[in-house]
N, C-alpha and C positions, 0 to 999 in steps of 0.2 A: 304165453305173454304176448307174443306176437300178431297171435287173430286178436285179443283186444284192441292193443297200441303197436302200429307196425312201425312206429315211427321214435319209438322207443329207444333210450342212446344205451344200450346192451348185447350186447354179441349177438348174433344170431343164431337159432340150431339149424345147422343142417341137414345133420343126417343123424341118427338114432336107432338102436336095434341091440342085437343079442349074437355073439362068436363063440363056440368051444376053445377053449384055452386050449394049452399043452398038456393038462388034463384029463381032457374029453367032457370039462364042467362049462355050464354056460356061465359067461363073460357078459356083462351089458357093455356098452361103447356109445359116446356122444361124438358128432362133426360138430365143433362150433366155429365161428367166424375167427380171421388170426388178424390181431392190431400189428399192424408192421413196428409201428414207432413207438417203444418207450414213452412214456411220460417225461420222465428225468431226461430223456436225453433231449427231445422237441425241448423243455426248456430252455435247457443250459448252452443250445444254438444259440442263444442271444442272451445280450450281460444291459444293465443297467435299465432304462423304462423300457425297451423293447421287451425285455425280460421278464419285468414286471406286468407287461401288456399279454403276453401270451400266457403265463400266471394267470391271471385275471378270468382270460376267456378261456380256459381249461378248467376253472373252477367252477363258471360257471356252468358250462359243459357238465360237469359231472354234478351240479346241484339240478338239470335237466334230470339226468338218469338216476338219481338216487330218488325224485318225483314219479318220473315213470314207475318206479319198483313199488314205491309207497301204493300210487293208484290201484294199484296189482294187489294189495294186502304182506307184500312182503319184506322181509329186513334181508338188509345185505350182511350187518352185523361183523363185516372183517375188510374198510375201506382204509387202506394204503395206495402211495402210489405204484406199488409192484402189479394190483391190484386192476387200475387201468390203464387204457394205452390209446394210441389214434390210429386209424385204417392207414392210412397213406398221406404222402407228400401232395399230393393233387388235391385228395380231399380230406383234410386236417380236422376228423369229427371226433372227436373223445367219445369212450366208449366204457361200461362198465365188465369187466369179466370177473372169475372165478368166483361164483357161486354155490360155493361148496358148504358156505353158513348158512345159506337165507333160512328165513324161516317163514311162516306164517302167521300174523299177527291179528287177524283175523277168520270169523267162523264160515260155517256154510254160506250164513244167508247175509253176510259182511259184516255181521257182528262183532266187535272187539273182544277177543277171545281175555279171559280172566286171569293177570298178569300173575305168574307164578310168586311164594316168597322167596324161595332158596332155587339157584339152579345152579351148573356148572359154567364155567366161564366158558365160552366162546369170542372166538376172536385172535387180536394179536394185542400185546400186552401194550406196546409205546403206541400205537394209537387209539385205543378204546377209551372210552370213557371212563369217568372215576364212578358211575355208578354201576356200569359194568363191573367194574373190577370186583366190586364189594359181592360180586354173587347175586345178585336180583337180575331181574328179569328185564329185558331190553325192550326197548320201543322207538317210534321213530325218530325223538331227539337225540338217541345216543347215535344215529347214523350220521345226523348235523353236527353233533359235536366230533364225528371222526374227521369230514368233512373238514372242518373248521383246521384241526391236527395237521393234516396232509396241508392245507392252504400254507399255515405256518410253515414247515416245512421246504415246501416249493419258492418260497419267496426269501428263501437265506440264500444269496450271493454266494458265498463264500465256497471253495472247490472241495468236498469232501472234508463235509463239516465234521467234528467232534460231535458235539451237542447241538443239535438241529432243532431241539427240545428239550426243556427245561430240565425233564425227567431223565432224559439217556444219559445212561451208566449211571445210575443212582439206586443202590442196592435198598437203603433203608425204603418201608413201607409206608411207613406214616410220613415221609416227604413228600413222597408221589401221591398221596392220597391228596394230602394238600393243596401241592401242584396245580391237580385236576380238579379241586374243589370250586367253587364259587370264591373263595376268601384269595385263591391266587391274583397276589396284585398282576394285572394285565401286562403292565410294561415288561414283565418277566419273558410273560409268553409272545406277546405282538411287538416285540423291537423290533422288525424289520419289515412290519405288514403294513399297507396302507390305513389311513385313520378310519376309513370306513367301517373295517374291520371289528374295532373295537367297540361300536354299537352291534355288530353282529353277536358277539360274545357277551356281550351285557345280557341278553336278552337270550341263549340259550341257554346260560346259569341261570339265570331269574324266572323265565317263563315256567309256569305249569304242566308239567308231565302230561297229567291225562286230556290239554286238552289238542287241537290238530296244529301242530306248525304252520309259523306264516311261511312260506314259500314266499311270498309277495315282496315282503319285508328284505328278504336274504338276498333275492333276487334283485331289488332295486339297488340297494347296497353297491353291488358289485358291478351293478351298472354306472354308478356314481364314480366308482375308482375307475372303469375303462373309459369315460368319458374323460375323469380328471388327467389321465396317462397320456389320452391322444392329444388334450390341451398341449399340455407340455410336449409332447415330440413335434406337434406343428410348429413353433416355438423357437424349437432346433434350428441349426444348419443341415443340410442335406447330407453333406459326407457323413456327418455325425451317427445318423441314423443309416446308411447304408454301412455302415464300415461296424457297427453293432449288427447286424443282420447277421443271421447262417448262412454259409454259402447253399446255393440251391434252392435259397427262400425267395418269393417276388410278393409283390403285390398282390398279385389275383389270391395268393396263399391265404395272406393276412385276412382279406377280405372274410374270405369260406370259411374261417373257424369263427367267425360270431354269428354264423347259420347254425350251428348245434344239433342236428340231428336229421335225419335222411329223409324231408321232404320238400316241398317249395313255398314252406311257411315256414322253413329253420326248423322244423322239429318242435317249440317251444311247446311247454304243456300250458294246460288251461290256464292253470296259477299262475303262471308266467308270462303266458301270450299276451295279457292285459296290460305288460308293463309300457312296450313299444320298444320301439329301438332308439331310444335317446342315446348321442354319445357312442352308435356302433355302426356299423358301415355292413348292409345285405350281401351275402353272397352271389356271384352271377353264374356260378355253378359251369363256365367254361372252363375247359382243361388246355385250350392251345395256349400256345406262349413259346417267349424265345427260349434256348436251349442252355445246359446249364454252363457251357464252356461261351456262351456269346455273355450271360449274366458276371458271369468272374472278369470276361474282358472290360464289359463297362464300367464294373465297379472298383478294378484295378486304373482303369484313365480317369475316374469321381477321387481316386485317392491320391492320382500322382497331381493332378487339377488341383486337389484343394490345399498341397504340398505345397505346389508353386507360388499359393496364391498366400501362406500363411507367412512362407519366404522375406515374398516383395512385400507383404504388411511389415514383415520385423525390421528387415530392411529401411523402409519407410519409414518407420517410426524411432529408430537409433540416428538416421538422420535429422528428423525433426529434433529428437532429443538434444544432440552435438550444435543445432544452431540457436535452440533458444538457450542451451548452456553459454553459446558462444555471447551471443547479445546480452546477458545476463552480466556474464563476466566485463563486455565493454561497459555496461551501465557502473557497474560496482567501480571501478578506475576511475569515468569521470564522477560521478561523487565523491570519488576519495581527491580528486586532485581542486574541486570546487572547495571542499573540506579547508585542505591548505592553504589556498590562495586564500579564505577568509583568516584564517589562522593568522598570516605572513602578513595582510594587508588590512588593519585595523581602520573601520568605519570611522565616518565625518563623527559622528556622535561620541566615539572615545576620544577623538584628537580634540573635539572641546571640552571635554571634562579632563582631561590633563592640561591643554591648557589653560585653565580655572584653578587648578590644583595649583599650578607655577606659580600664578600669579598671585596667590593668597600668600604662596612662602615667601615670593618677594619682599608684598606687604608686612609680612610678622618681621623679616628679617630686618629691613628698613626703621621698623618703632623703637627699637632697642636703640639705637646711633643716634637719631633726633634727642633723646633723654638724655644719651652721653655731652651732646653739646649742652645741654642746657644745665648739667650740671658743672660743667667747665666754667661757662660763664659767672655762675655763681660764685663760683673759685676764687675767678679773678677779683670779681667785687670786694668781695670779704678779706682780700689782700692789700686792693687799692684804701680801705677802711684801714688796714692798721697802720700802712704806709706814712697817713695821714697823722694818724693819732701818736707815730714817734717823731713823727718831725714837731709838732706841736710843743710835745715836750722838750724835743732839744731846743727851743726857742726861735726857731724858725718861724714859727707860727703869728700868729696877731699877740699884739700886746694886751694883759690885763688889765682887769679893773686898779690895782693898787700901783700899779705902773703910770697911768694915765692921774691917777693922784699927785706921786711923788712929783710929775712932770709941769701939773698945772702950780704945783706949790712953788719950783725953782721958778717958774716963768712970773710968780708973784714977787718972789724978791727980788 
């Protein structure tokens, strides 16, 4: 593979030959290249977008190397992450090993060899594909769909997960089938993947088997979420993102792992070189740098710095708090004491309308007394009347008409 694509993200052979066992039978034996670092563990160096950031360019890393294979004519057919791993801390390249499935998916003269109907499974059962499982024969989307598996996977936070996968520990058959089907609703499987994600999986259930996978497509994708990642960490506070970092991790690190594969074009394959590097930052492929006990000292005075500093904000700000309480509370007092004093001290406008009210009752009070005189008066009249009318009779009065007769008749005789 390597006189093709020397630049291919695949272990290397070394060495190769043929040893008598303990036997005296011949023994074949391969040297192949040794990945120092874990997959899972380079992850789990970093929690939250860093996390998700190294995710990212490890996937896409190995969507490099499962393209290298494809150009080659071959399947990997058994991709987990036990599966790959990264050469070194220096230079942090993802790499694919143990090719104990591959197969050949093409003929002599690069023909697409005639896809079996029945074969044996191959592979490992939680990350294969569901149309693997059924016993047909594999081809290059069931490598994207393990792919896709391992990505879900890597991207759960959580410390020695249960279920990393919808499917683990689920004995019934026809769950899993489902699971892995096209009909599995997504949010099952991508809770915890970036949104990109989820047009990636549209489009490995739905696309056409027979015909060539986009690379292009998958590749862009994941360039969207490492672009969208470094947004947000620029974003950040500084402590924030060093104090998530692994110790022994620096910059030049970060850098080197979106080179992807062992030359001074990043490695990228054809399908992929097209995309550019939006959203990722070139390798400068230096190894000097300070040392790992000068890196813990600076980033122990970035934590006790930004300690100090989140201190004097709290500080800061329980003071602010205690004076606008304080002004607050003097405000609420003289309102309440303006309250009273209007309460206590009745405006120009009610002391005339009380005095109006007084003076009406005087008025009502006052009509009743004038009517008592004038009925008094009355009184008297109709007294002074009968007064008259008995003196009258007892003859006090003027003399009558037959008086005044008898009088003129004596004065005639």
């Amino acid at each position: 593979m390597y006189k093709q694509n020397p630049k291919g993200s695949v272990v290397r052979l070394l060495d190769k030959g043929m040893l008598a066992d303990q036997n005296g039978e011949g023994m074949e034996f391969m040297v192949l290249e040794k990945a120092e670092i874990p997959v899972m563990d380079y992850v789990k160096g970093a929690k939250g977008l860093e996390r998700k950031w190294r995710v990212s360019n490890v996937m896409l890393q190995m969507l490099k190397g499962i393209h290298d294979m494809h150009v080659q004519g071959l399947l990997h057919r058994d991709l987990k992450p036990d599966n790959m791993g990264i050469l070194a801390k220096k230079q942090p390249i993802v790499v694919l090993f143990d090719l104990g499935m591959v197969r050949m998916y093409t003929g002599f003269f690069g023909e697409h060899r005639q896809p079996r109907t029945t074969c044996a499974f191959r592979g490992t059962p939680e990350w294969a594909s569901g149309y693997a499982q059924k016993g047909r024969d594999q081809n290059r989307f069931d490598d994207l769909i393990g792919w896709l598996y391992v990505a879900v996977e890597l991207f759960d936070e959580t410390e020695n997960p249960m279920q990393p996968l919808p499917w683990t520990f689920r004995q019934n058959p026809k769950i899993v089938k489902f699971l892995k089907s096209p009909f599995c609703p997504a949010y099952l499987l991508l809770r915890r993947c970036p949104p990109q994600f989820y047009a990636i999986n549209t489009y490995l259930m739905t696309a056409s088997r027979k015909t060539t996978p986009d690379y292009h497509f998958i590749a862009n994708k994941v360039l969207e979420t490492i672009a969208d990642l470094e947004n947000q960490m620029s974003k950040l506070p500084s402590s924030i993102t060093t104090s998530s970092a692994a110790p022994g991790d620096n910059e030049k690190e970060k850098s080197k792992i979106t080179g992807g594969g062992r030359g001074g074009d990043g490695g990228r394959p054809a399908a992929i070189r097209n995309i550019g590097t939006a959203g990722t930052t070139t390798g400068t492929g230096t190894t000097g740098g300070p040392s790992i006990n000068e890196q813990q000292q600076k980033k122990s005075i970035l934590k006790v710095s930004s300690d100090d500093q989140k201190k004097k904000s709290k500080s800061d700000e329980f003071k602010q708090n205690n004076n606008n309480n304080k002004e607050e509370a003097a405000k609420d007092s003289k309102d309440t004491k303006e309250v009273t004093k209007t309460k206590e001290q009745p405006s120009k406008e009610q002391k005339a309308v009380e005095e109006k009210k007084k003076s009406i009752q005087s008025d009502k009070s006052a009509v009743p007394e004038n009517g008592g005189e004038k009925s008094g008066d009355k009184k008297a009249v109709v007294e002074n009347k009968e007064s008259l009318e008995k003196k009258d009779k007892s003859g006090n009065a003027l003399p009558t008409k037959s008086r005044k007769s008898t009088a003129s008749k004596n004065e005639i005789k």
